[in-house]
C-alpha positions as CSV (number, residue, x, y, z in Angstrom):
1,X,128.5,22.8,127.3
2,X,126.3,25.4,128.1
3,X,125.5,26.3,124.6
4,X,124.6,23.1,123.7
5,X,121.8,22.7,126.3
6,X,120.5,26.4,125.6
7,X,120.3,24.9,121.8
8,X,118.8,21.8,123.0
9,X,116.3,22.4,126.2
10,X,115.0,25.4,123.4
11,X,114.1,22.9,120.8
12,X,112.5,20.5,123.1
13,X,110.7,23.8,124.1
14,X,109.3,24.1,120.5
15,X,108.7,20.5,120.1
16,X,106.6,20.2,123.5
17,X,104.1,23.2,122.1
18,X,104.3,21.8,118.6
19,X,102.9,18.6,120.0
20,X,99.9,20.5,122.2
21,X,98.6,22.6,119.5
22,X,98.9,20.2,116.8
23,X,94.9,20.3,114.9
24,X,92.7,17.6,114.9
25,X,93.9,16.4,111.7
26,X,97.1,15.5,113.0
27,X,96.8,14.2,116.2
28,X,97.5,10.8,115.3
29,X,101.2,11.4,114.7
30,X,101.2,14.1,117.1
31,X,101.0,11.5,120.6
32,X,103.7,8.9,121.4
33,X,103.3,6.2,119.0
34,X,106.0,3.1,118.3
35,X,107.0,3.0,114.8
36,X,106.0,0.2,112.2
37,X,109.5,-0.5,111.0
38,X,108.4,-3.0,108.7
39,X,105.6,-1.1,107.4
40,X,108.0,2.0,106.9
41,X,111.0,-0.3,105.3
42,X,108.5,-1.3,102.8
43,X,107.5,2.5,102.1
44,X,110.7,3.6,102.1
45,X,111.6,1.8,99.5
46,X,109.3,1.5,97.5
47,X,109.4,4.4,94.7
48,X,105.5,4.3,94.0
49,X,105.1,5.1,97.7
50,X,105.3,8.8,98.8
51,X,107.8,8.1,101.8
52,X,110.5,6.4,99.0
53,X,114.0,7.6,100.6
54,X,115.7,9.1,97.7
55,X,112.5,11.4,97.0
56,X,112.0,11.9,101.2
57,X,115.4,12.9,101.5
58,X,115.3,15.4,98.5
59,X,112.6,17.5,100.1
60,X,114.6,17.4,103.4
61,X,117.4,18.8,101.3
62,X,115.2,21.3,99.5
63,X,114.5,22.7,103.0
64,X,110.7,21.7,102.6
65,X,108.8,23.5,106.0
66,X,105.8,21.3,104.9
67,X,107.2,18.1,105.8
68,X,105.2,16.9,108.9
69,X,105.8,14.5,111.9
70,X,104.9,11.4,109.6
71,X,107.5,12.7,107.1
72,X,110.2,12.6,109.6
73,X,109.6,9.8,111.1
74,X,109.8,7.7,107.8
75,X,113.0,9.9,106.9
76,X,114.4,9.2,110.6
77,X,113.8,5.9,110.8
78,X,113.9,4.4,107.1
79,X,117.4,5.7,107.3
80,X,118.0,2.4,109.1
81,X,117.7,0.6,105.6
82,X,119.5,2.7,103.7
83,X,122.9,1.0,101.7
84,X,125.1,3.7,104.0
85,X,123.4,3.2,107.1
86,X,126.1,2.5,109.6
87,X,125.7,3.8,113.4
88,X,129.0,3.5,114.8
89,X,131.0,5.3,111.9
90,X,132.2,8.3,113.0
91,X,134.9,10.7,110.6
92,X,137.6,13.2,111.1
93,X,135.6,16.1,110.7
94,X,133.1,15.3,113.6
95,X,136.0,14.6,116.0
96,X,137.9,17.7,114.9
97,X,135.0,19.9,115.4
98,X,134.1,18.5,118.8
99,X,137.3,19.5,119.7
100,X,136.5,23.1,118.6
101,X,133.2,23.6,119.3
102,X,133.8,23.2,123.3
103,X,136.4,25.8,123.5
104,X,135.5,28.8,125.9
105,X,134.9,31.3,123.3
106,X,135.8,31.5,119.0
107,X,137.0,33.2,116.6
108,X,135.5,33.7,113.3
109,X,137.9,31.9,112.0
110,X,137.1,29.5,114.2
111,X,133.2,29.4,113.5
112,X,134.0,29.4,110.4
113,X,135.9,25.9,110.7
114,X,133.2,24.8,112.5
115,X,130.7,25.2,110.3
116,X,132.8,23.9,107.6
117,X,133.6,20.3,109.7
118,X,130.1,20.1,110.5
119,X,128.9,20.2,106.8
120,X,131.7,17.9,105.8
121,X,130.5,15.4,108.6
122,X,126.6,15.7,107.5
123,X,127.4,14.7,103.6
124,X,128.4,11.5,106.0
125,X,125.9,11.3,108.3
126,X,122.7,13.4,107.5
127,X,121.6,12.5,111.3
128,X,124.5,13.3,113.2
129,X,122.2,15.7,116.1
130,X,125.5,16.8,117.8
131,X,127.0,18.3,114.5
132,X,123.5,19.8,113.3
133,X,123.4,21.7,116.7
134,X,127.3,22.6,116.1
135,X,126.2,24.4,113.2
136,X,123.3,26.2,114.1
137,X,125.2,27.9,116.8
138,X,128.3,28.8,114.5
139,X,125.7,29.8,111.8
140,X,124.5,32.3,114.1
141,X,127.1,33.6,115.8
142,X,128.1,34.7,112.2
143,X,124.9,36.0,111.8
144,X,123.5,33.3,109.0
145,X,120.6,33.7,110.5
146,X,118.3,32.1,107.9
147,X,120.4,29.4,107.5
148,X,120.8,28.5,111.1
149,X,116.6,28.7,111.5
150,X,116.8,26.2,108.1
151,X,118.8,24.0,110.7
152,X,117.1,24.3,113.7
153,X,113.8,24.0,112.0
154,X,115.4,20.3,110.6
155,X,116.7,19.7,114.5
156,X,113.4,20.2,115.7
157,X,111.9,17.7,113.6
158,X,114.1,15.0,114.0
159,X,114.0,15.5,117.7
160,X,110.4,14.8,117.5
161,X,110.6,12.0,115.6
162,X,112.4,10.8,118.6
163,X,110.6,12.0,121.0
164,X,107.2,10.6,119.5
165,X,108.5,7.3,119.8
166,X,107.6,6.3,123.1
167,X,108.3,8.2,126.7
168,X,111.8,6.8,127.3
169,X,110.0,5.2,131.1
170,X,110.2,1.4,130.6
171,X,110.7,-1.2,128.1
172,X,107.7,-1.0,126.6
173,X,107.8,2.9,125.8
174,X,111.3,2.8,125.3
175,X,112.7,5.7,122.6
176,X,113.7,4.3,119.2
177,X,116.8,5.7,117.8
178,X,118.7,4.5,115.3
179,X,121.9,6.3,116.6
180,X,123.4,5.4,120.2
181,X,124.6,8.9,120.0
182,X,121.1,10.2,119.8
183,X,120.5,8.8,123.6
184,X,122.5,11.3,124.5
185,X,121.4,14.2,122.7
186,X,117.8,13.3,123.9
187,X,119.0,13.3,127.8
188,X,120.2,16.8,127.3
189,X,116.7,17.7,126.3
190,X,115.5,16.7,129.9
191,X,118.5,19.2,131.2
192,X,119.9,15.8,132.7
193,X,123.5,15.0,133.7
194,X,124.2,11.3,133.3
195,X,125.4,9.4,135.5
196,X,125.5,5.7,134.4
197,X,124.6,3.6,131.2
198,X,124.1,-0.1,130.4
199,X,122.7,-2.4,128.2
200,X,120.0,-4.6,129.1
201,X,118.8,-7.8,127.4
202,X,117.6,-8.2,125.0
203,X,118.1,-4.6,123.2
204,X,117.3,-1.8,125.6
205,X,120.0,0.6,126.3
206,X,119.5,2.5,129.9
207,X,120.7,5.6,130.7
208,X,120.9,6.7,134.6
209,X,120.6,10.3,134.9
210,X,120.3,13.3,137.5
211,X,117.9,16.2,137.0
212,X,116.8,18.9,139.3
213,X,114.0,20.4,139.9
214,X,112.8,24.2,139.8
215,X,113.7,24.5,143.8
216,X,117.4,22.6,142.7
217,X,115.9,19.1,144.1
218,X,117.6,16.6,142.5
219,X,115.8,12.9,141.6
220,X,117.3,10.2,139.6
221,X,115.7,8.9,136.8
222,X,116.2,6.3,133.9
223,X,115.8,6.2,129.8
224,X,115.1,3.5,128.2
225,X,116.3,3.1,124.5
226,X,115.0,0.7,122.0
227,X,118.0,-0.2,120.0
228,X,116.5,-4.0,118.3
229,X,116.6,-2.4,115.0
230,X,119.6,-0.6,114.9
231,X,121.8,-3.8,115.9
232,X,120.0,-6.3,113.8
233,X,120.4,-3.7,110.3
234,X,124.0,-3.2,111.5
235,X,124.4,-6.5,112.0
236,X,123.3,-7.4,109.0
237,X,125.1,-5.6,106.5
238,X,128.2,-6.1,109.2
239,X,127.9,-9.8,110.7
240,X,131.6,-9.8,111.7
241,X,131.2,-6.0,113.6
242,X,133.2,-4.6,111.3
């Protein structure tokens, strides 16, 4: 558990400076801002427009480091209307490497099977945060570093994406994820041990957490996640729950 919130707390580290010294220029997608949905369906797919998916998610593959917060935010978030888009799936090879991944101490062998199940379980779900961080930390404890930075550089931007959102304090700056998993990953960011969750009508997901301060003073706090899109794309293409 421990390496996960090193991984974690560091990129939300970055993100935070990334955010302050963002120029001029960019400041506009560099505060908290809700995301057009409707405007970024339509840009999404639309293949005159230069957020279309299929040519978005090429440069992500490509391992562009040009791609800016506006980038991922269209890549994050138009994922929601993609014909694979499915939030609850979850395969083998994510469940086998969560398995792995928490054991005291590995092998490599064993990094090497977790790096393996966590690629296997991206080519299914290109947002899974848990198995991107998975990776990063078997790629460099087998010294890959310039692949693990290619990672952690794609972490980091998602994460913002996120994060940009809103400020997770009420309903009305609630986080948008498009993920329920992602709640989670985002709370570790705040160093946070939850402590409760619920759903609250009519599509906020809260999550009860304790933090502690620098002086070990601990508050409670609670997240609020916008999940209106999520349910109503699943829904669609799932109107039984399947």
């Amino acid at each position: 558990m421990m390496r996960k919130l090193i991984f974690f707390i560091s990129a939300l580290l970055l993100l935070s400076g990334a955010l302050l010294a963002a120029p001029t220029s960019q400041k506009k997608t560099a505060v908290t801002e809700v995301p057009d949905l409707d405007q970024i369906r339509r840009e999404v797919t639309d293949p005159a427009s230069p957020y279309y998916y299929p040519k978005l998610m090429g440069r992500y593959q490509q391992n562009e480091t040009v791609m800016n917060l506006d980038d991922y935010r269209h890549l994050y978030y138009g994922y929601l209307f993609q014909e694979d888009f499915n939030p609850y799936r979850h395969n083998d090879a994510s469940s086998k490497n969560e398995s792995l991944y928490y054991k005291s101490s590995h092998t490599r062998a064993e990094l090497d099977s977790i790096i393996s199940y966590a690629e296997t379980a991206l080519d299914d779900n290109p947002f899974d945060l848990s198995q991107i961080n998975f990776l990063i930390y078997a790629l460099r404890a087998r010294g890959k570093v310039n692949r693990a930075n290619i990672w952690q550089y794609r972490l980091n931007h998602l994460i913002q994406a996120i994060i940009s959102s809103g400020t997770g304090a009420d309903p009305d700056h609630a986080w948008y994820v498009i993920n329920p998993r992602h709640e989670y990953d985002i709370v570790n960011f705040q160093n946070a041990v939850v402590k409760g969750q619920h759903y609250q009508e009519p599509y906020f997901d809260l999550i009860e957490v304790e933090k502690k301060d620098s002086k070990g003073k601990a508050s409670n706090e609670t997240y609020y996640f916008n999940i209106k899109n999520l349910l109503e794309e699943y829904y669609r293409k799932f109107p039984e729950g399947e």
